[in-house]
C-alpha positions in Angstrom: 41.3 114.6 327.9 40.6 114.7 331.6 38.4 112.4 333.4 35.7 115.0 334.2 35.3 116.4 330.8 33.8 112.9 329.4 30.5 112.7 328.5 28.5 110.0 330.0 28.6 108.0 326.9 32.1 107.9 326.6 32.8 107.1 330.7 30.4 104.1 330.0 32.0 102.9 327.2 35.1 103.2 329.3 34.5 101.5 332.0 32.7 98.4 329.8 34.5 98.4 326.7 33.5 98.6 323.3 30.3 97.2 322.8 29.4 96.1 319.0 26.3 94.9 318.3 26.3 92.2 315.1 22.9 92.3 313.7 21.1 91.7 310.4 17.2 90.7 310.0 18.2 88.4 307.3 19.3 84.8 307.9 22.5 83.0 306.6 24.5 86.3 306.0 27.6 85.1 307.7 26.5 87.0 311.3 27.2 84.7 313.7 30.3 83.3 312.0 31.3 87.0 311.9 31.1 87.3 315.5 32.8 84.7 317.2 36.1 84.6 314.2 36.2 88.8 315.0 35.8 87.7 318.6 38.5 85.0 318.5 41.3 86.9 316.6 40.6 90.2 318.7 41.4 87.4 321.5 44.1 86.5 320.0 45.4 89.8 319.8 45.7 90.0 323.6 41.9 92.1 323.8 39.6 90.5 326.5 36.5 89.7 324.5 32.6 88.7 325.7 30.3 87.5 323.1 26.7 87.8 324.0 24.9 85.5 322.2 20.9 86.8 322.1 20.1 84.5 318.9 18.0 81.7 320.4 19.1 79.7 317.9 22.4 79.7 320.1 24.5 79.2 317.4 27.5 81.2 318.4 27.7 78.7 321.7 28.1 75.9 319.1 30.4 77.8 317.2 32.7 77.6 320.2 32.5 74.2 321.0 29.9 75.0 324.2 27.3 71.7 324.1 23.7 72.0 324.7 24.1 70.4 328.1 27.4 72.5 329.1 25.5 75.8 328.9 23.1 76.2 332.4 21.8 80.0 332.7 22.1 82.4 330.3 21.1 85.2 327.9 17.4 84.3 329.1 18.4 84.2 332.2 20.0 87.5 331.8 17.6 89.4 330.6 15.0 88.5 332.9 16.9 89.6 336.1 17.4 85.8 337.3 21.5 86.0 337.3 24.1 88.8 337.2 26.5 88.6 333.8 29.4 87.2 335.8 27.7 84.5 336.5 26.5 83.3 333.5 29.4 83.7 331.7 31.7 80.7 330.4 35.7 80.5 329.3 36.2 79.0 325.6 38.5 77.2 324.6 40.2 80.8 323.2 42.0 82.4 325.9 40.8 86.2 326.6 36.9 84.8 325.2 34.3 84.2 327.0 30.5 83.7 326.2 27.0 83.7 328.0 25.7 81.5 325.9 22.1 81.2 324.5 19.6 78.4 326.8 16.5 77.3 324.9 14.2 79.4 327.0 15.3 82.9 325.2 13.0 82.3 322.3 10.0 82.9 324.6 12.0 86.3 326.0 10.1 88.6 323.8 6.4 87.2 324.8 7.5 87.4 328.3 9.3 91.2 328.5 6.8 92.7 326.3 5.1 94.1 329.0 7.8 94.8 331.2 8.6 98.1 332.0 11.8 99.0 330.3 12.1 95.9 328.3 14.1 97.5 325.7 17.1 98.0 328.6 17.5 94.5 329.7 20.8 93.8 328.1 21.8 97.6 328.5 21.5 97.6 332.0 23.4 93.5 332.4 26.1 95.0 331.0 26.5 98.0 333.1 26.8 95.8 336.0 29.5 93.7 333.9 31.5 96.5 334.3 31.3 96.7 337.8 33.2 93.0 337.9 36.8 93.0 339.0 38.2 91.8 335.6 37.9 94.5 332.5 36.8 93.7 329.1 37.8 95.4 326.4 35.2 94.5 323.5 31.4 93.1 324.3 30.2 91.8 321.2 26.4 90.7 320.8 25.3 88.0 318.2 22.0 89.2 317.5 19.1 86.9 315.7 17.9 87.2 312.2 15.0 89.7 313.3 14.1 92.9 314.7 12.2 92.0 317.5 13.0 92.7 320.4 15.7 90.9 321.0 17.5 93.1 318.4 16.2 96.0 320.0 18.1 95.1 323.8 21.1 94.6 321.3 20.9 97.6 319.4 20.2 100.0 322.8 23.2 98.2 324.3 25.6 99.1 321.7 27.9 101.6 321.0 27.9 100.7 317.2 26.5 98.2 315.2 28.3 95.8 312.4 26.3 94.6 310.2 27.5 91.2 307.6 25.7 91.9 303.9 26.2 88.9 302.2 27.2 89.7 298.3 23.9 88.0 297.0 21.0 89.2 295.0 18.2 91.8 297.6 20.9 92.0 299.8 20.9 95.9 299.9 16.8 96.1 299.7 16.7 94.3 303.3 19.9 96.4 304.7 17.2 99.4 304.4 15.0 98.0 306.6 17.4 96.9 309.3 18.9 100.8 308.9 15.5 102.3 309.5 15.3 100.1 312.5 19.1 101.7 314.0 17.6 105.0 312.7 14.5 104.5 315.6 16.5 103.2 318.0 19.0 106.0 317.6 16.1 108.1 318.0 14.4 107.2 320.7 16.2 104.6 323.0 19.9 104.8 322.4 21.8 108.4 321.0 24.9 107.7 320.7 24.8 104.4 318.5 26.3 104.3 315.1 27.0 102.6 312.2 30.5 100.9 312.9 30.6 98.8 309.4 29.3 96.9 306.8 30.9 93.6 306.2 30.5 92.1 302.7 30.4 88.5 303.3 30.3 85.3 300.4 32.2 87.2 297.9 32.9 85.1 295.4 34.8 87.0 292.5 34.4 84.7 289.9 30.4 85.5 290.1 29.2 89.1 288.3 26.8 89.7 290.8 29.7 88.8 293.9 31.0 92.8 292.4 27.7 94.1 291.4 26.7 94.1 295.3 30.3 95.1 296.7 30.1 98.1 294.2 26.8 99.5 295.1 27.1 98.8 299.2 30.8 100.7 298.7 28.6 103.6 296.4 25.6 104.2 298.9 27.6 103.8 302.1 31.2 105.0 301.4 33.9 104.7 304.2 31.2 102.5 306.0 32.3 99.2 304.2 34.8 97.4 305.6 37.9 97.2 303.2 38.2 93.7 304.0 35.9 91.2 302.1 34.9 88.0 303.7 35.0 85.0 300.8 33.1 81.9 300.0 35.2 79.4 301.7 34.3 75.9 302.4 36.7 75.9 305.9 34.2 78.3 307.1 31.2 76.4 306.5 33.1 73.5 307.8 34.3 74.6 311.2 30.9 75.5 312.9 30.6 71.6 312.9 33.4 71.1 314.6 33.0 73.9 317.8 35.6 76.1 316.3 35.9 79.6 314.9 37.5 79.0 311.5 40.4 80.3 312.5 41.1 78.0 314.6 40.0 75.3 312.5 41.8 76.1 309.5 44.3 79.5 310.2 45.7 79.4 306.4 42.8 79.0 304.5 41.3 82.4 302.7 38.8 82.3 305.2 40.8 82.8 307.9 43.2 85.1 307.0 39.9 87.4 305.4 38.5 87.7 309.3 42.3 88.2 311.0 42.8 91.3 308.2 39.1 92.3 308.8 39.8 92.5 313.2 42.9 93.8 312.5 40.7 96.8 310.6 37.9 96.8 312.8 40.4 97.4 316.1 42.4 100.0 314.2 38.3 102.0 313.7 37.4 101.3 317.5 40.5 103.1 318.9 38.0 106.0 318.5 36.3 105.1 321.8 39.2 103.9 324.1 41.0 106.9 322.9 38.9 109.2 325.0 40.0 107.8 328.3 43.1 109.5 327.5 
C-alpha cells in the first residue's frame, strides 16, 4: 500500500508507533505490572518501547527502578505544555525502554485542565510531537490510573487500542462494563479509530473454581478479544516491584515470567496489523 493511500490514522500511527493504552477503573488488577513486563520483553525483543506513566501514583517509575528524587519533569509537566516529551523522558535500566515518569504534581492535573480548552488532547497532541524526534519508537504504551477521569480520558484519545488486565476475581466482569462504556464515548466522540486490542486475565490461580469461572465467561462475552495467554498468581511478581524490576528481570524462570514473555510475544504478533500498513 502506497504512501498516499493511508488514511490519517494509519500515517499517525506510522510515524509514532503503536500506541496501547493500559487502563482499568479498578485497582490492583495487575495494570501497571502488565505494562512495564509487556514493555520490557517487547524491549527485549529489539522494539523501541516508551511507557507513559499518567497514574499519579507513579508506580510504573518504581517498577523500573526510577526513585522519587531521580524523576524531575514529567507526565504533569507534559500535559500542561511546560516540557516537550523528549525531554522528559528517561533510559531504564532495559535497553530500547524508556519512561516519562509520573512527578507528584499530576494528581492535581485534572482540577487544573478541566477548564482548558482541549484538555482531553494533552497527551494526544505530546505524542505527536514525539514523533517528530530524530529517534523512532515502535510501541508507546500508557499506564493509566485506576479511574476514568480524566486522566484516562488523555489515555484513551491517545491510543490506538486499549489493553485492558481483568483480574480472575469475583465482579471482575460487572466493572469491565463500565470501563467499556467509557471506550464506547470516547470512540464516539473524541477518538474514532480506538479499539479494543485485549483483555488480559490476570491472578489466575487454577486451583480456585472461581480462577475458571471468570476466564470462561470473559472468553464467552468477548471471544477472540482475550488474550490466549493467562497471567498467574505468582509470588516473583509481587516481589519484584520492590525491588525496581519488571519480573522478568527479577526472576526470568519463574511462571510469572515466562506468562508475560508468551503474552508480548502474542500481543506483537496482533499489533502487526498497524505497522503492516506502511507497507
Amino acid at each position: 500500500m502506497s504512501g498516499s493511500s493511508l488514511s490519517i490514522a494509519q500515517q499517525n500511527r506510522n510515524a509514532r508507533g503503536v500506541v496501547l493504552a493500559v487502563a482499568n477503573q479498578k485497582g490492583g488488577v495487575g495494570k501497571t505490572t502488565t505494562t512495564i513486563n509487556l514493555a520490557t520483553a517487547m524491549a527485549q525483543a529489539g522494539r523501541r518501547v516508551v511507557i507513559v506513566d499518567l497514574d499519579p501514583q507513579g508506580n510504573a517509575s518504581t517498577g523500573l527502578g526510577l526513585s522519587h528524587a531521580d524523576r524531575g519533569a514529567g507526565t504533569y509537566a507534559l500535559l500542561t505544555g511546560q516540557v516537550p516529551p523528549t525531554s522528559v523522558l528517561r533510559p531504564t535500566e532495559i535497553d530500547n525502554l524508556f519512561i516519562i515518569p509520573a512527578e507528584n504534581d499530576l494528581a492535581g492535573a485534572e482540577v487544573e485542565l478541566v477548564g482548558e480548552e482541549g484538555r482531553e488532547f494533552r497527551l494526544r497532541n505530546a505524542l505527536a510531537q514525539l514523533a517528530e524526534s530524530p529517534k523512532a519508537y515502535d510501541h508507546v504504551l500508557i499506564d493509566c490510573p485506576p479511574s476514568l477521569g480524566l486522566l484516562t480520558v488523555n489515555g484513551l484519545v491517545a491510543a490506538d487500542a486499549v489493553i485492558v488486565p481483568l483480574q480472575c476475581e469475583f465482579f471482575a466482569l460487572e466493572g469491565l462494563s463500565q470501563l467499556m462504556r467509557t471506550v464506547d464515548t470516547v470512540k464516539a466522540r473524541l477518538n474514532p479509530s480506538l479499539v479494543l486490542e485485549g483483555i488480559v486475565l490476570t491472578m489466575f490461580d487454577k486451583r480456585n473454581n472461581l480462577s475458571e469461572l471468570v476466564a470462561a465467561d470473559a472468553r464467552s462475552f468477548f471471544g477472540s478479544r482475550v488474550f490466549d495467554t493467562v497471567i498467574p498468581r505468582n509470588i516473583r511478581i509481587s516481589e519484584a516491584p520492590s525491588h525496581g524490576k519488571p519480573v522478568i528481570l527479577y526472576d526470568q524462570r519463574s511462571p510469572g515470567s515466562q506468562a508475560y514473555l508468551k503474552l508480548a510475544s502474542e500481543l506483537l504478533t496482533r499489533t502487526q496489523k498497524y505497522a503492516r500498513v506502511a507497507s
